[in-house]
Biopython code that builds the backbone (N, CA, C, O; Angstrom):
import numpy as np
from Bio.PDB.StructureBuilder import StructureBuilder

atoms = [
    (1, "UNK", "N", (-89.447, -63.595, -107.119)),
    (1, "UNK", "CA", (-90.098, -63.544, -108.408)),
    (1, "UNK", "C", (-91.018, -64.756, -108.546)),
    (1, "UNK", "O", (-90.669, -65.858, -108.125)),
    (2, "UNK", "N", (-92.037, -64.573, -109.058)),
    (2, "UNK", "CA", (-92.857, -65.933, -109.371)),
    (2, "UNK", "C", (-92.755, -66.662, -110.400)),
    (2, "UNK", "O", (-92.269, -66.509, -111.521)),
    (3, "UNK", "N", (-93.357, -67.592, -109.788)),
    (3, "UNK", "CA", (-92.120, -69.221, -110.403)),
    (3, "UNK", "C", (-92.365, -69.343, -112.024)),
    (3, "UNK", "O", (-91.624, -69.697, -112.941)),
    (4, "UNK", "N", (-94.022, -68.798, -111.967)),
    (4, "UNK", "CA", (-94.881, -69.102, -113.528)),
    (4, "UNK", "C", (-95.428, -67.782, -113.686)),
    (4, "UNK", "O", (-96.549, -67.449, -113.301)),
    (5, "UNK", "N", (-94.438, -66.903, -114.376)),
    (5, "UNK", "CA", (-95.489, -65.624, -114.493)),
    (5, "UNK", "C", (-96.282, -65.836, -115.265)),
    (5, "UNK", "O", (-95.951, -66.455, -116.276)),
    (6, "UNK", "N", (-97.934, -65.311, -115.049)),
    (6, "UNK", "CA", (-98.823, -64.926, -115.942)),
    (6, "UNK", "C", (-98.605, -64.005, -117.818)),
    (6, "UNK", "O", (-97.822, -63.092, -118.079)),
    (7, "UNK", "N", (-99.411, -64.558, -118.595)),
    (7, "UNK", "CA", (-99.629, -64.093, -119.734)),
    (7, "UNK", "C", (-99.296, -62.621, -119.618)),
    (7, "UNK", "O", (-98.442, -61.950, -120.197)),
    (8, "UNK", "N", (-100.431, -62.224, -118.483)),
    (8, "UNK", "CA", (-100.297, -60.832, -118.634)),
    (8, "UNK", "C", (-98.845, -60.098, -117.947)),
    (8, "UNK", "O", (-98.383, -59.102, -118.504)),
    (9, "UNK", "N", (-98.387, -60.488, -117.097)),
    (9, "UNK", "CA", (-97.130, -60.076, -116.632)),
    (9, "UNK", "C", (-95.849, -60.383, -117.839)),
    (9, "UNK", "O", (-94.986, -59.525, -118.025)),
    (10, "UNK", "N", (-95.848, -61.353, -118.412)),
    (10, "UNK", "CA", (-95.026, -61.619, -119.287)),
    (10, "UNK", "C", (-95.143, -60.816, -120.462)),
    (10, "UNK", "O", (-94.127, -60.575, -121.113)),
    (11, "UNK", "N", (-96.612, -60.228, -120.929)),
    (11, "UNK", "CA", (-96.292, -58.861, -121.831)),
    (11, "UNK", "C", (-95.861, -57.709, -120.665)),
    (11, "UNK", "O", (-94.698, -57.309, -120.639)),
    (12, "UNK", "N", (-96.461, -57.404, -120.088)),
    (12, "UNK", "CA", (-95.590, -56.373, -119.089)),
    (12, "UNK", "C", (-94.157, -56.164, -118.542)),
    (12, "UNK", "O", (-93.707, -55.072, -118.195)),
    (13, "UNK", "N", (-93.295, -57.697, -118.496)),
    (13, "UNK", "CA", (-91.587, -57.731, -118.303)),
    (13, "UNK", "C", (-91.602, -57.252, -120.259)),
    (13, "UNK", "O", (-91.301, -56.130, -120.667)),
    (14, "UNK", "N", (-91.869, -57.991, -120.826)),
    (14, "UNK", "CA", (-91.246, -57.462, -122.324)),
    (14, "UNK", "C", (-91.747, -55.901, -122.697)),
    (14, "UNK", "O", (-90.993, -55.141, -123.304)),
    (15, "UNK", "N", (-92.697, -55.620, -122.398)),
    (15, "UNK", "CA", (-92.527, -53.788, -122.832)),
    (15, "UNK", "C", (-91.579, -53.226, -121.916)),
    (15, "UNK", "O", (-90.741, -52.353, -122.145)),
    (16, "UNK", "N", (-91.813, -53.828, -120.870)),
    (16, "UNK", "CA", (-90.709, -53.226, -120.270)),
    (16, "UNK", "C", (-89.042, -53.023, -120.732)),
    (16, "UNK", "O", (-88.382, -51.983, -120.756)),
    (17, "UNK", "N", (-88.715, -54.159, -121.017)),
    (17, "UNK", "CA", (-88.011, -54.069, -121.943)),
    (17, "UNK", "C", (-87.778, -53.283, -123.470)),
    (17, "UNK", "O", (-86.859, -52.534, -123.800)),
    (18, "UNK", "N", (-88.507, -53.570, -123.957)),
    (18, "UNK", "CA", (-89.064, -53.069, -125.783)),
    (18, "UNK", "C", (-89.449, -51.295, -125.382)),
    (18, "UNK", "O", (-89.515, -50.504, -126.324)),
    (19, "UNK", "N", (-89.561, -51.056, -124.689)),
    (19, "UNK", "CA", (-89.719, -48.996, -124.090)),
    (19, "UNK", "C", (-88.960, -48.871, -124.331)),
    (19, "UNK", "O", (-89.018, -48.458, -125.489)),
    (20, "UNK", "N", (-87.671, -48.957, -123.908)),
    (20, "UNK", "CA", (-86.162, -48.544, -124.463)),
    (20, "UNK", "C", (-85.858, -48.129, -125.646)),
    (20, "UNK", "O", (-84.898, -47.450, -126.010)),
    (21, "UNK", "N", (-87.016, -48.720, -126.434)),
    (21, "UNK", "CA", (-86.374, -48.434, -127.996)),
    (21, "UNK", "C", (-87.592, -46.349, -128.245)),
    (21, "UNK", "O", (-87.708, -45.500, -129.129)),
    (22, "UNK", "N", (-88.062, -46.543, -127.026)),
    (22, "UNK", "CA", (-88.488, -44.841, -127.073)),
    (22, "UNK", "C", (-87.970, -44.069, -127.512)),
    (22, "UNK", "O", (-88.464, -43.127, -128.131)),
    (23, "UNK", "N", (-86.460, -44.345, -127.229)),
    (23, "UNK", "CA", (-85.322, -43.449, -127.824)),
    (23, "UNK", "C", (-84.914, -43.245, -129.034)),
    (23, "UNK", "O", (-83.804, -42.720, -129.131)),
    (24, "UNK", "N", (-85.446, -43.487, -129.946)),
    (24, "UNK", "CA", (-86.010, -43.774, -131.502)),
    (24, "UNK", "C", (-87.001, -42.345, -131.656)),
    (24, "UNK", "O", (-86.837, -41.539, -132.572)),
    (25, "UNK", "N", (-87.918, -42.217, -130.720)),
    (25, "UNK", "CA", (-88.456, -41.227, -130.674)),
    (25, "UNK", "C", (-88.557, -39.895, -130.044)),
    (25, "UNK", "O", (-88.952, -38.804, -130.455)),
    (26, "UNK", "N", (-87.951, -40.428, -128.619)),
    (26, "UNK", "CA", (-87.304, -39.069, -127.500)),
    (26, "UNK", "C", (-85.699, -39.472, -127.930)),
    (26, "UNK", "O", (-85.598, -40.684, -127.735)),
    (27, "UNK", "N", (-84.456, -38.946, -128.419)),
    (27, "UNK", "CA", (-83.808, -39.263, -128.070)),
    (27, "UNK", "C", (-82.832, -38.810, -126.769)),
    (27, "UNK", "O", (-81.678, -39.144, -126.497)),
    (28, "UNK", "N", (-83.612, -38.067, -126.199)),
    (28, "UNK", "CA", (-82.831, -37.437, -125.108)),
    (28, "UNK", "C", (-83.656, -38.118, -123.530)),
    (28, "UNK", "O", (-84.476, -37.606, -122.769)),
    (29, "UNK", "N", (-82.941, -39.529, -123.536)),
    (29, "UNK", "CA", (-83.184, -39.932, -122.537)),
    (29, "UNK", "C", (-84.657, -40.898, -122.643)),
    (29, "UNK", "O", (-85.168, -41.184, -121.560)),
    (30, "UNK", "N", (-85.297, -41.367, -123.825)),
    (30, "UNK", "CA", (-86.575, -42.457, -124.187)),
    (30, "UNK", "C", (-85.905, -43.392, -123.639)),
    (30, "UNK", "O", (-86.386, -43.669, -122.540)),
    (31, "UNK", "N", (-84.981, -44.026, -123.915)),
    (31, "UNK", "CA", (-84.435, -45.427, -123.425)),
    (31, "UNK", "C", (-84.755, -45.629, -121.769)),
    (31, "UNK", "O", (-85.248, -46.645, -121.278)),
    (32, "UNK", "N", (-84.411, -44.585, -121.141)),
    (32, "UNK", "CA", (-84.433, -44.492, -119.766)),
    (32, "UNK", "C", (-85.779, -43.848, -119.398)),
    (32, "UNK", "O", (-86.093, -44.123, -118.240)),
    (33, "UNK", "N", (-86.620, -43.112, -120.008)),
    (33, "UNK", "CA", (-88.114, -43.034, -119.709)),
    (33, "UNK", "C", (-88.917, -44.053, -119.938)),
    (33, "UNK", "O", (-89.769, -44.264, -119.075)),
    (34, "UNK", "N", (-88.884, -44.757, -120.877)),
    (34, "UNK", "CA", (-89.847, -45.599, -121.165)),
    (34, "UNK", "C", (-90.055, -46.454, -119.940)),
    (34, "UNK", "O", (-90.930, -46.247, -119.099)),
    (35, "UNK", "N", (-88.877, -47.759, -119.905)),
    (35, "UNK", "CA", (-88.643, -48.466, -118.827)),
    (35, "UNK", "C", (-89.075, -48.187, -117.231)),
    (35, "UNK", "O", (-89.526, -48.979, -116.403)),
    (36, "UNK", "N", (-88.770, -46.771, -117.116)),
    (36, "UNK", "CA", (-89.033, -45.848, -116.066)),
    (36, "UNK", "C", (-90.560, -46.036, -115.584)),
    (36, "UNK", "O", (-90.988, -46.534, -114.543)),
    (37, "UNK", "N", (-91.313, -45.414, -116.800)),
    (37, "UNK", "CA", (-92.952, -45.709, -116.136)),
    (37, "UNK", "C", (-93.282, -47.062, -116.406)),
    (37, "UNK", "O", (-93.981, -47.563, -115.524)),
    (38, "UNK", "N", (-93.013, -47.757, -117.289)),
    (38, "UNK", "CA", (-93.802, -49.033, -116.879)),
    (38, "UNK", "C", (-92.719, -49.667, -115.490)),
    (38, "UNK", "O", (-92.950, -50.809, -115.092)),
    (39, "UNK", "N", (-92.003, -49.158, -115.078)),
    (39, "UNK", "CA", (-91.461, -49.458, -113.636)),
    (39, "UNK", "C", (-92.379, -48.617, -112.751)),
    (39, "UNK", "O", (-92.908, -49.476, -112.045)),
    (40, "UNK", "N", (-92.795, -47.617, -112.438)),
    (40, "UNK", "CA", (-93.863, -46.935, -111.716)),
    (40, "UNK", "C", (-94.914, -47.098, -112.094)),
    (40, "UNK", "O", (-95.804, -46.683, -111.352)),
    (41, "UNK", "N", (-95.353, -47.809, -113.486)),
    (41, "UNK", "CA", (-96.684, -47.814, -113.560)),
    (41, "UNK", "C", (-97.122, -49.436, -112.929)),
    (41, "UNK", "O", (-98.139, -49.559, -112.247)),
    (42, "UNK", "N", (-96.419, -50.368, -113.181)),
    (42, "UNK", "CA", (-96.809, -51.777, -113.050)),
    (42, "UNK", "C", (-96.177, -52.598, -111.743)),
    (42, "UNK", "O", (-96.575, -53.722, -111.436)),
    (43, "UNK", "N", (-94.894, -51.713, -110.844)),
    (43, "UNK", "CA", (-93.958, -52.293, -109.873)),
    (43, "UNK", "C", (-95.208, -52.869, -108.842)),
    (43, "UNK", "O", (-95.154, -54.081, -108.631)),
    (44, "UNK", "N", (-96.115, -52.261, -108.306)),
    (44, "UNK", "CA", (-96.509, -52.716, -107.409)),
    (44, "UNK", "C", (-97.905, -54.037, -107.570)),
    (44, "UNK", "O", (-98.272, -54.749, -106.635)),
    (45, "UNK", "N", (-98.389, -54.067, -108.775)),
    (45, "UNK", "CA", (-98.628, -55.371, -109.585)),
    (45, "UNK", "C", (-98.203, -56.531, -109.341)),
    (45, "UNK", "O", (-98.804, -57.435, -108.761)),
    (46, "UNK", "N", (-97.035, -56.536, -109.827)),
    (46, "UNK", "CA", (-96.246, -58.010, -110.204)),
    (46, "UNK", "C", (-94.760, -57.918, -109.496)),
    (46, "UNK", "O", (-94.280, -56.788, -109.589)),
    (47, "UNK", "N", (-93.935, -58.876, -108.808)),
    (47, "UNK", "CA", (-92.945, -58.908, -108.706)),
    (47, "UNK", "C", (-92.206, -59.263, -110.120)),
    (47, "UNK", "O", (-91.273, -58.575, -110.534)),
    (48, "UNK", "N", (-92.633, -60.233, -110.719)),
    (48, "UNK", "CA", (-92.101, -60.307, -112.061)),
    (48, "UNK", "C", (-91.911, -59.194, -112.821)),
    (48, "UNK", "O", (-90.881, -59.072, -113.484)),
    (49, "UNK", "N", (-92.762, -58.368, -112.815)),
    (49, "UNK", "CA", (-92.728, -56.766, -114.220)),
    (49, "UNK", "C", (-92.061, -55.841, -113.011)),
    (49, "UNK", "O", (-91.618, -54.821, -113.537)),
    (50, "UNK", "N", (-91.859, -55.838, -111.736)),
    (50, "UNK", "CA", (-91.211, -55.129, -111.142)),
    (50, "UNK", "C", (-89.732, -55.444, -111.355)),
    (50, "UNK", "O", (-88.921, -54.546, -111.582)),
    (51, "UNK", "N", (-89.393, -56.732, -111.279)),
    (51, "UNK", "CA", (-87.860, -57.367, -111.598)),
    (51, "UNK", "C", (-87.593, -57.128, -112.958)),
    (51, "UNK", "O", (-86.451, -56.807, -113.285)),
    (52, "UNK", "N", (-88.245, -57.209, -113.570)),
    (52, "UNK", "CA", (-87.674, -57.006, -115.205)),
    (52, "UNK", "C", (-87.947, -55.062, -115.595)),
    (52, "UNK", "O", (-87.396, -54.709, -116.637)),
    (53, "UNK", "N", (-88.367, -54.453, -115.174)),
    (53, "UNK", "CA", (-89.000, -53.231, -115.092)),
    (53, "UNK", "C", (-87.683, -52.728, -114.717)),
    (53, "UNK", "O", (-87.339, -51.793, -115.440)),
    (54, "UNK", "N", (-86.897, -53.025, -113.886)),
    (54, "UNK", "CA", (-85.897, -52.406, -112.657)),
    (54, "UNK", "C", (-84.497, -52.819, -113.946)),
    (54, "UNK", "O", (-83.661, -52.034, -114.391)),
    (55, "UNK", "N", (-84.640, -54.047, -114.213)),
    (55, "UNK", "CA", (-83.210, -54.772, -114.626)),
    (55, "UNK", "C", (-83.430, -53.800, -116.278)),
    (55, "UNK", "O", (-82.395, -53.209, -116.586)),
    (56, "UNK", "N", (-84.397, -53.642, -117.100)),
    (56, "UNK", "CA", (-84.562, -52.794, -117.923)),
    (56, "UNK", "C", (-83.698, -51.203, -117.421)),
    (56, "UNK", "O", (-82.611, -50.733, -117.756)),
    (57, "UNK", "N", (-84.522, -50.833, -116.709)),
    (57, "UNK", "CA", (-84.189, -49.242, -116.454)),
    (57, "UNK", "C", (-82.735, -49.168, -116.049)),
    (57, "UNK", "O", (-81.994, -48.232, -116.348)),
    (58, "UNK", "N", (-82.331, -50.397, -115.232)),
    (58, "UNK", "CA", (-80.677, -50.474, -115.175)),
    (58, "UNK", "C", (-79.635, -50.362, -115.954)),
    (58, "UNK", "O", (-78.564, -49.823, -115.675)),
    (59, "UNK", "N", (-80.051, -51.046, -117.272)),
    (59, "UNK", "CA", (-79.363, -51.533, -118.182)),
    (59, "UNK", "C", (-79.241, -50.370, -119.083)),
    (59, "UNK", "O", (-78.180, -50.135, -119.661)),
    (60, "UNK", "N", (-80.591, -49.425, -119.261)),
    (60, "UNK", "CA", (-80.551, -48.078, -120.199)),
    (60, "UNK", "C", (-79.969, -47.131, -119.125)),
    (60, "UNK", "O", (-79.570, -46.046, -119.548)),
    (61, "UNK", "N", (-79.863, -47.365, -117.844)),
    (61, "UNK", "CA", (-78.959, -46.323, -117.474)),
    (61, "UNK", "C", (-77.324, -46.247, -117.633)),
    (61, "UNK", "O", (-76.543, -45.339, -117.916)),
    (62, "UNK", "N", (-77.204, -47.460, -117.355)),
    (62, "UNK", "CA", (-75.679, -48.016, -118.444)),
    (62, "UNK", "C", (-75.345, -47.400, -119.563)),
    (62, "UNK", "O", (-74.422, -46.619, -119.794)),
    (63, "UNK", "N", (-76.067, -47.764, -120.142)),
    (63, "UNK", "CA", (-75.831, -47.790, -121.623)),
    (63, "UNK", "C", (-76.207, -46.160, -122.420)),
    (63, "UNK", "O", (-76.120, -45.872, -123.613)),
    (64, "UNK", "N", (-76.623, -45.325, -121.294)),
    (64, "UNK", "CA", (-76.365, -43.729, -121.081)),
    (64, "UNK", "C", (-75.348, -43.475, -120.810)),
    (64, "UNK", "O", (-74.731, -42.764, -121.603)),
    (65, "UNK", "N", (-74.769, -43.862, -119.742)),
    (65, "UNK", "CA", (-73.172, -44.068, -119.324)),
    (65, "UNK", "C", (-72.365, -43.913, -119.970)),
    (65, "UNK", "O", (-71.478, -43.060, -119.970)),
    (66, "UNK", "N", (-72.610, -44.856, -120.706)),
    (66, "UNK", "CA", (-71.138, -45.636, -121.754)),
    (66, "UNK", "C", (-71.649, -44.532, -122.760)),
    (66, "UNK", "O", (-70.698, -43.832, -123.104)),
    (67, "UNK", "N", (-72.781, -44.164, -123.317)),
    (67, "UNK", "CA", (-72.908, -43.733, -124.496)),
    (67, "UNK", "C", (-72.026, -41.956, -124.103)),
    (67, "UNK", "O", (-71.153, -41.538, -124.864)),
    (68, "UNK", "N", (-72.391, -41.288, -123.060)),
    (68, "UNK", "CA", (-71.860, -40.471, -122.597)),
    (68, "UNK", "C", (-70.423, -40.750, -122.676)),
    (68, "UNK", "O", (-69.950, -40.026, -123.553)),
    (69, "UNK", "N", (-69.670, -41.370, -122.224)),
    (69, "UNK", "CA", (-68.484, -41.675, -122.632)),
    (69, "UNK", "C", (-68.140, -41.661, -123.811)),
    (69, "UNK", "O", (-67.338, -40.921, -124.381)),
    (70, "UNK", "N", (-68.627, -42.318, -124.113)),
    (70, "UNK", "CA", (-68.213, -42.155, -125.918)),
    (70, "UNK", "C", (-68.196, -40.880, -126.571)),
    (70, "UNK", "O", (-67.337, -40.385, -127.301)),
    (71, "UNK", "N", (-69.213, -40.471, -126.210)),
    (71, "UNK", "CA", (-69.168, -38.805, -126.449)),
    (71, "UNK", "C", (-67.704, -37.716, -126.011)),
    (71, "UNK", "O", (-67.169, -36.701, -126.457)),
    (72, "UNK", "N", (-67.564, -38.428, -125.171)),
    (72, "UNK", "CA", (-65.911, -37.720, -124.416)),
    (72, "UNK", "C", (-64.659, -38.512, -125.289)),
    (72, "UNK", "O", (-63.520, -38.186, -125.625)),
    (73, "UNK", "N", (-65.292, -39.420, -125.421)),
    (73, "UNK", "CA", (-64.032, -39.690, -126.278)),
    (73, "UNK", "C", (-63.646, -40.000, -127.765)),
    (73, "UNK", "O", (-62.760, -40.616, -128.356)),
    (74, "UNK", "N", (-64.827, -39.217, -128.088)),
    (74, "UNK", "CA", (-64.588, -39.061, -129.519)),
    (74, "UNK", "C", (-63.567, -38.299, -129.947)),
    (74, "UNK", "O", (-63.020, -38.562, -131.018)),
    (75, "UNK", "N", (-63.184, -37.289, -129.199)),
    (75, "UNK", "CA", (-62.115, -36.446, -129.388)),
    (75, "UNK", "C", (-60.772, -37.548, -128.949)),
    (75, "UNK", "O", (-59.645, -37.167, -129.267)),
    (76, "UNK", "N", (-60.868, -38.467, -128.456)),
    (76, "UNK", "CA", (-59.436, -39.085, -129.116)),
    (76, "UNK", "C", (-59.707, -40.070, -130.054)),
    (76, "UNK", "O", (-59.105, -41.137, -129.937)),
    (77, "UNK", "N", (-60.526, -39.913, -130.998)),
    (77, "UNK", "CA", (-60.966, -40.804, -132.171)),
    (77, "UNK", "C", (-61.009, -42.231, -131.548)),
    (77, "UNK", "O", (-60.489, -43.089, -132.260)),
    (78, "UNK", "N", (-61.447, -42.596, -130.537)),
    (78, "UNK", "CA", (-61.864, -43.880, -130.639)),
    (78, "UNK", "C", (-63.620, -44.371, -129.947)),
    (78, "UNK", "O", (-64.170, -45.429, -129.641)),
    (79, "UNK", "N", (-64.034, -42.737, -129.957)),
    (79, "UNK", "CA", (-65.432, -42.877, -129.519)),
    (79, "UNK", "C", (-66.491, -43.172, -129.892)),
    (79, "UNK", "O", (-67.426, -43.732, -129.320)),
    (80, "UNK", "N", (-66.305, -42.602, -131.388)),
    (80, "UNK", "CA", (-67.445, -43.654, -132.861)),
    (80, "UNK", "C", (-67.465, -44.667, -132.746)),
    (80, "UNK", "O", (-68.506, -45.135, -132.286)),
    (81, "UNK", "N", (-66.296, -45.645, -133.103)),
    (81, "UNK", "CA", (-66.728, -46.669, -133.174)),
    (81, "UNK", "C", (-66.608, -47.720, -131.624)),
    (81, "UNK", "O", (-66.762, -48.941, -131.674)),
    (82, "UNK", "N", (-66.334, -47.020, -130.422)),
    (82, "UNK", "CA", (-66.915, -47.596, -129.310)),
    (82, "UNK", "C", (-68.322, -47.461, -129.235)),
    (82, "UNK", "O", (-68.896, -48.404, -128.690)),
    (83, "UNK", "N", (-69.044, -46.500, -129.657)),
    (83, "UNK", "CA", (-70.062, -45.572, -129.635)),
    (83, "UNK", "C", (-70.924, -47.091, -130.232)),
    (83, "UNK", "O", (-71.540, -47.956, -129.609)),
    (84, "UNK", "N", (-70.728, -46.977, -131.219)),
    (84, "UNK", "CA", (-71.472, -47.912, -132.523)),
    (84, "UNK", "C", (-71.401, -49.766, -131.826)),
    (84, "UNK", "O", (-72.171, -50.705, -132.030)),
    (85, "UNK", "N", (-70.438, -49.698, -131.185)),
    (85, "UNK", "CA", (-70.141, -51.317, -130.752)),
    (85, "UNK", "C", (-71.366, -51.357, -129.307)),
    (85, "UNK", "O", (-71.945, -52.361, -128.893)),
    (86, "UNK", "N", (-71.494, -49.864, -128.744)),
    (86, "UNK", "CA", (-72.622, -49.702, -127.344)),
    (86, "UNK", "C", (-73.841, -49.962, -127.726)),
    (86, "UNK", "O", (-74.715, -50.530, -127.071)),
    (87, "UNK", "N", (-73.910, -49.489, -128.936)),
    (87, "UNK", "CA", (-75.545, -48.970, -129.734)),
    (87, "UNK", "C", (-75.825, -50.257, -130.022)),
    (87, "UNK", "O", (-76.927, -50.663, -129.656)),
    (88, "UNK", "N", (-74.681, -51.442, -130.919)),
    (88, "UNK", "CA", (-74.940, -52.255, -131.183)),
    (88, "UNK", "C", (-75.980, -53.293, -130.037)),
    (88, "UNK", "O", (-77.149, -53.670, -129.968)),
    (89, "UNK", "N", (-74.505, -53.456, -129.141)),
    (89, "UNK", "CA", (-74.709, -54.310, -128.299)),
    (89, "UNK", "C", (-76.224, -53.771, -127.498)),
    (89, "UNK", "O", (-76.876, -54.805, -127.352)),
    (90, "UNK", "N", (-76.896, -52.774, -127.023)),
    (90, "UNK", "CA", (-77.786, -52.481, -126.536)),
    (90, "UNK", "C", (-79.103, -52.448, -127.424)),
    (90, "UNK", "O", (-80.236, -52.349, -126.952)),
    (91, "UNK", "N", (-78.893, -52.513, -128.352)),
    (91, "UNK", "CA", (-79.979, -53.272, -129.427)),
    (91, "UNK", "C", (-80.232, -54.668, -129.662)),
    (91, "UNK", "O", (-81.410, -55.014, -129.750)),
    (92, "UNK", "N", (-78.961, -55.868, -129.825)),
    (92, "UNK", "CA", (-79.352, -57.119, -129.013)),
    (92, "UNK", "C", (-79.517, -57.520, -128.337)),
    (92, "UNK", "O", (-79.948, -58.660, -128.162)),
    (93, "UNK", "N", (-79.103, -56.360, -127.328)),
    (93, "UNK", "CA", (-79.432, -57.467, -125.722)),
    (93, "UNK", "C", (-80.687, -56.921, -125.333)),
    (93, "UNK", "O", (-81.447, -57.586, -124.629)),
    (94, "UNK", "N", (-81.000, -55.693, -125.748)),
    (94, "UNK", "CA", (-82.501, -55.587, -125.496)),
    (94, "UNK", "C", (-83.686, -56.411, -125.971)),
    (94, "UNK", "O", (-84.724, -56.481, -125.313)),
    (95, "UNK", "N", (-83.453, -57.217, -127.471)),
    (95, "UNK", "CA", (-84.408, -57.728, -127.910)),
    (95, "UNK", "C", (-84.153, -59.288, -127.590)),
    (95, "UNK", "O", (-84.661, -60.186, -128.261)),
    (96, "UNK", "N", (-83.412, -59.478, -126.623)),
    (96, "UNK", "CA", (-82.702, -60.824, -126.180)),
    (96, "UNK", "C", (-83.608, -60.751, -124.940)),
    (96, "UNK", "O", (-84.527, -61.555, -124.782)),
    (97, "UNK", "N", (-83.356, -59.860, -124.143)),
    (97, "UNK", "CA", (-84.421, -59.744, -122.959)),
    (97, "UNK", "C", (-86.132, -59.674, -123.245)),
    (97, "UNK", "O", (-87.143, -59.825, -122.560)),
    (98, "UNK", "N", (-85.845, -59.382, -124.550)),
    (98, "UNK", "CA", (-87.847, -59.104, -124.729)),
    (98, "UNK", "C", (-88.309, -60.778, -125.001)),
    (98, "UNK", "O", (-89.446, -61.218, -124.828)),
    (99, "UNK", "N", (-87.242, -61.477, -125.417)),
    (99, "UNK", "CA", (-87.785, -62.468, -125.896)),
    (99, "UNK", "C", (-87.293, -63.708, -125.005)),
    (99, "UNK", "O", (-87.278, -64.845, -125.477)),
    (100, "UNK", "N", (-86.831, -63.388, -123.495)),
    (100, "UNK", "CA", (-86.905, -64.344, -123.002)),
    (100, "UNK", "C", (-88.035, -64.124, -121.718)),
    (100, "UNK", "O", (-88.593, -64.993, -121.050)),
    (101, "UNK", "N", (-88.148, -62.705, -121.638)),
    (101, "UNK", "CA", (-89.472, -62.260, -121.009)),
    (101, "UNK", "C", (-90.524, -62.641, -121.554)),
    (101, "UNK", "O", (-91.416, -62.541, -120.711)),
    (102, "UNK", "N", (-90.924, -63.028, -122.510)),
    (102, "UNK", "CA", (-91.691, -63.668, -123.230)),
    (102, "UNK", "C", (-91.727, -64.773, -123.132)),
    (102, "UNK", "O", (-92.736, -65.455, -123.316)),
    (103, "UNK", "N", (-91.060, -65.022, -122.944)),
    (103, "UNK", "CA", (-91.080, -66.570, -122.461)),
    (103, "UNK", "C", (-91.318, -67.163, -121.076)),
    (103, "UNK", "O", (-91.529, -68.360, -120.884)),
    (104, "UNK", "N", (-91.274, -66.314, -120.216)),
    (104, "UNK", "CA", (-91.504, -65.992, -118.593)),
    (104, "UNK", "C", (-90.445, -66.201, -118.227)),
    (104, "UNK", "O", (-90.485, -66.450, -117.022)),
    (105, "UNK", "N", (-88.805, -66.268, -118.878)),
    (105, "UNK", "CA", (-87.780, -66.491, -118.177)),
    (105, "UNK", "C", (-87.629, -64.709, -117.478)),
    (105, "UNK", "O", (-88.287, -63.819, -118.018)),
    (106, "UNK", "N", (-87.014, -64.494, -116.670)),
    (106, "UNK", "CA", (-86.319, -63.425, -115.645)),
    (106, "UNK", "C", (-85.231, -63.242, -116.375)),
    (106, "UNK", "O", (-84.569, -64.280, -116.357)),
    (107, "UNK", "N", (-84.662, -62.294, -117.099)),
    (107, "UNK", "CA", (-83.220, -61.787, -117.735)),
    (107, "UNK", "C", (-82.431, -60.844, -117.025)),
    (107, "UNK", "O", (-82.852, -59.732, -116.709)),
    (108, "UNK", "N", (-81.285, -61.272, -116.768)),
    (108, "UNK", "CA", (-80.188, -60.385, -116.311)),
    (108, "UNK", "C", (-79.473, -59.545, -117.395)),
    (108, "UNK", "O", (-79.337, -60.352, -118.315)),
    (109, "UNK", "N", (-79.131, -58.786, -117.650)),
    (109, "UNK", "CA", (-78.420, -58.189, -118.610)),
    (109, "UNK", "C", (-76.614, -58.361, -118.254)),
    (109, "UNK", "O", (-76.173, -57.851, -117.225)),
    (110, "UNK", "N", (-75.996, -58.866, -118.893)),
    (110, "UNK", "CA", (-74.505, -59.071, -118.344)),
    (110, "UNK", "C", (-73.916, -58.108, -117.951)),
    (110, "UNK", "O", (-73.429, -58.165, -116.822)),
    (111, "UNK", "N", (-73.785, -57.079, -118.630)),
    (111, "UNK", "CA", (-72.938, -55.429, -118.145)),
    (111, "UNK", "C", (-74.425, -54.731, -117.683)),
    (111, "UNK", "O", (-75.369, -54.565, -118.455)),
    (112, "UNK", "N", (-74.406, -54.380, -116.308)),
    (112, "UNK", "CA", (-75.557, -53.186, -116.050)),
    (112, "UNK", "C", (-75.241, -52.918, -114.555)),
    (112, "UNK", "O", (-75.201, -53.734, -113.634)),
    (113, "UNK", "N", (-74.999, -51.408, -114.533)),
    (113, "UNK", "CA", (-75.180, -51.186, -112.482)),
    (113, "UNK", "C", (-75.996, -51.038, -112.058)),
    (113, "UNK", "O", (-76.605, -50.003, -112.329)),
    (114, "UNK", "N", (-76.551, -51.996, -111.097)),
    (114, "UNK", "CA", (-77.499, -52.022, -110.247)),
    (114, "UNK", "C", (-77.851, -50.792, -109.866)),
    (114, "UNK", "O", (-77.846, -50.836, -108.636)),
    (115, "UNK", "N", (-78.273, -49.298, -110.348)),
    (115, "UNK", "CA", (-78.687, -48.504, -109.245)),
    (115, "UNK", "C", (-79.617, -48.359, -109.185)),
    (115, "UNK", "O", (-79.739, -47.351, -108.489)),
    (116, "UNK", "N", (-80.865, -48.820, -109.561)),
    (116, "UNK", "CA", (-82.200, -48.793, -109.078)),
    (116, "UNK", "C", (-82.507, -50.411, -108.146)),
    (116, "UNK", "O", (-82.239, -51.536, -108.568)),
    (117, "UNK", "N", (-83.175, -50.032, -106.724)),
    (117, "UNK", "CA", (-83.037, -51.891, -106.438)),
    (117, "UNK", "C", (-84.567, -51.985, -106.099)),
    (117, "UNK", "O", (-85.069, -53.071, -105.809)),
]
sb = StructureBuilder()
sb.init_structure("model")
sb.init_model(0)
sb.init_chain("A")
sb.init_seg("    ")
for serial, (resi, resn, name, xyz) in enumerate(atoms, 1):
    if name == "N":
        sb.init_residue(resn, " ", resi, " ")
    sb.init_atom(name, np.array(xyz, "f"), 0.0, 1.0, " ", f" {name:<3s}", serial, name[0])
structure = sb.get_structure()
């Protein structure tokens, strides 16, 4: 990753990030599209918007995961409010990542599986 990303790469890691909230508008799967093309649209650009592009799309594939889960386990009543604690948490840590991408720091997301590399 480069050491000093550029202005312009540093808006490019934060939409990358901030797409996620697509799902506001697609909800069937925006979180995980958005991230998606500005990962195919900008990967071969920047290593920086490729690293944050990837760690984005990781993190909404997670957090599909878990949300899917929750869905299964609403039927033993404890899936709402796991549900609501996922939604939560994937709404701060997304705008936690926009704003240290902004800053040109590189963000890891703490819970996310690597399956895009």
């Amino acid at each position: 990753m480069n050491a000093s990303p550029t202005q312009d790469e540093r808006t490019w890691g934060m939409i990358a990030h901030l797409s996620a909230f697509a799902l506001f508008i697609f909800p069937a799967g925006g979180n995980i599209i958005g991230p998606l093309i500005v990962w195919l649209a900008r990967r071969d650009t920047s290593a920086f918007v490729d690293a944050e592009a990837k760690e984005a799309l990781n993190f909404n594939i997670t957090v599909t995961l878990a949300w899917i889960v929750c869905g299964i386990l609403t039927f033993a009543l404890i899936g709402i409010p796991l549900g609501v604690v996922v939604f939560l948490g994937w709404l701060v840590l997304t705008i936690v990542a926009a704003v240290k991408t902004t800053e040109g720091l590189g963000y890891r997301y703490p819970f996310s599986l690597r399956l895009v590399k």
